[in-house]
C-alpha positions as CSV (number, residue, x, y, z in Angstrom):
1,X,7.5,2.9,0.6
2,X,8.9,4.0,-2.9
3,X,10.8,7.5,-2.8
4,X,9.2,10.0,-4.7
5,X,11.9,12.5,-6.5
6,X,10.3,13.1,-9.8
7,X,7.4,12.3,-11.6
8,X,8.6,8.7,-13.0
9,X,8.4,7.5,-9.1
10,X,4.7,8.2,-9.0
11,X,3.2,5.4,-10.0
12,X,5.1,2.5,-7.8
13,X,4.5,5.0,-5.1
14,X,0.9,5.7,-5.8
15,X,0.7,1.5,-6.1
16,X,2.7,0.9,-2.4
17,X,0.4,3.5,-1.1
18,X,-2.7,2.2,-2.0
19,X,-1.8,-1.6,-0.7
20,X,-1.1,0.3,2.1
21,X,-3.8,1.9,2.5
22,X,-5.6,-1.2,2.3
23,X,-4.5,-2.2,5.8
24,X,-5.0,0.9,7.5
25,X,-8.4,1.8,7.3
26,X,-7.8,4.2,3.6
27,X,-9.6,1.6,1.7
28,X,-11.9,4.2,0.2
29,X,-9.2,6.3,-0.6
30,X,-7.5,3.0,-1.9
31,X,-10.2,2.3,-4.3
32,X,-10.3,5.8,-5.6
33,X,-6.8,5.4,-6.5
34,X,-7.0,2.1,-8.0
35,X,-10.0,2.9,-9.9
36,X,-8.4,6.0,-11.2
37,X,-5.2,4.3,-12.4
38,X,-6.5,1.1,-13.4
39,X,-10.6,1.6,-14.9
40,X,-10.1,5.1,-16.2
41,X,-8.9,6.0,-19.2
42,X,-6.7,9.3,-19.9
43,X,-6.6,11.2,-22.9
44,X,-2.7,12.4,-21.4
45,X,-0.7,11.2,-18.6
46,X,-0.5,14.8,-17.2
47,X,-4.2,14.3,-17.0
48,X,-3.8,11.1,-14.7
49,X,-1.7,12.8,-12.8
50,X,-3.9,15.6,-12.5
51,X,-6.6,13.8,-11.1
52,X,-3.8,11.5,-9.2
53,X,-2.8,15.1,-7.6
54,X,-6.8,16.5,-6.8
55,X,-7.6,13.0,-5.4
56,X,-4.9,12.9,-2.9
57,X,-5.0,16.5,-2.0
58,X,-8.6,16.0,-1.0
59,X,-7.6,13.5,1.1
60,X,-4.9,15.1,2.9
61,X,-6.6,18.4,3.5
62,X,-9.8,17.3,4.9
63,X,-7.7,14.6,6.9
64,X,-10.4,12.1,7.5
65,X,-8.7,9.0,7.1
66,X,-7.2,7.3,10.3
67,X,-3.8,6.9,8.7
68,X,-0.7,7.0,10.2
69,X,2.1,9.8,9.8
70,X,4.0,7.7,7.5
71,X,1.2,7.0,5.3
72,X,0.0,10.9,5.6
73,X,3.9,11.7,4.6
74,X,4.1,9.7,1.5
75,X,0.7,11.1,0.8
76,X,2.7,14.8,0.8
77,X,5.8,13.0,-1.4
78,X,3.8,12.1,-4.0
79,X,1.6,15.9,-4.0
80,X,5.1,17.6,-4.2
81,X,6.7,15.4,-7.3
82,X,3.3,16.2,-9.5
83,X,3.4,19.7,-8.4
84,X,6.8,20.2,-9.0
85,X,6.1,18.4,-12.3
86,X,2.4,20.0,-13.1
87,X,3.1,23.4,-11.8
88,X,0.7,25.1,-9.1
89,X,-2.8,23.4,-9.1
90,X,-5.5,25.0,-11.1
């Protein structure tokens, strides 16, 4: 798994996750991701990030992926680099 510090680390990260995601049983939650960074396209990267942020905070909150804690935890890396760089969600 990439580490996450700031915003720049949240696209190989996003990219690690969703392979791994893949073989855990998150591969709706993989597609989502992939379709979002891949088929979309942004007027702004804080927009993709945006999105990035509300797709993965979905996730995590209702918790209904059969991930494991590592997964969940890069999951919670990746929320607290695009808040930290977005600000609080709106």
């Amino acid at each position: 798994m990439h580490e996450v510090n700031d915003v720049d680390e949240v696209y190989p990260a996003i990219r690690d996750l969703s392979e791994s995601l893949k073989s855990s049983g998150g591969t709706k939650l993989a597609a989502v991701l992939d379709h979002r960074m891949d088929k979309v396209a942004w007027t702004t990267r804080d927009e993709l990030l945006e999105e990035l942020r509300t797709v993965l905070r979905n996730a995590v909150d209702a918790h209904e992926l059969p991930l494991t804690e590592e997964l969940w935890s890069q999951c919670r890396r990746i929320i607290a680099a695009l808040d930290k760089h977005l600000g609080p969600p709106r």
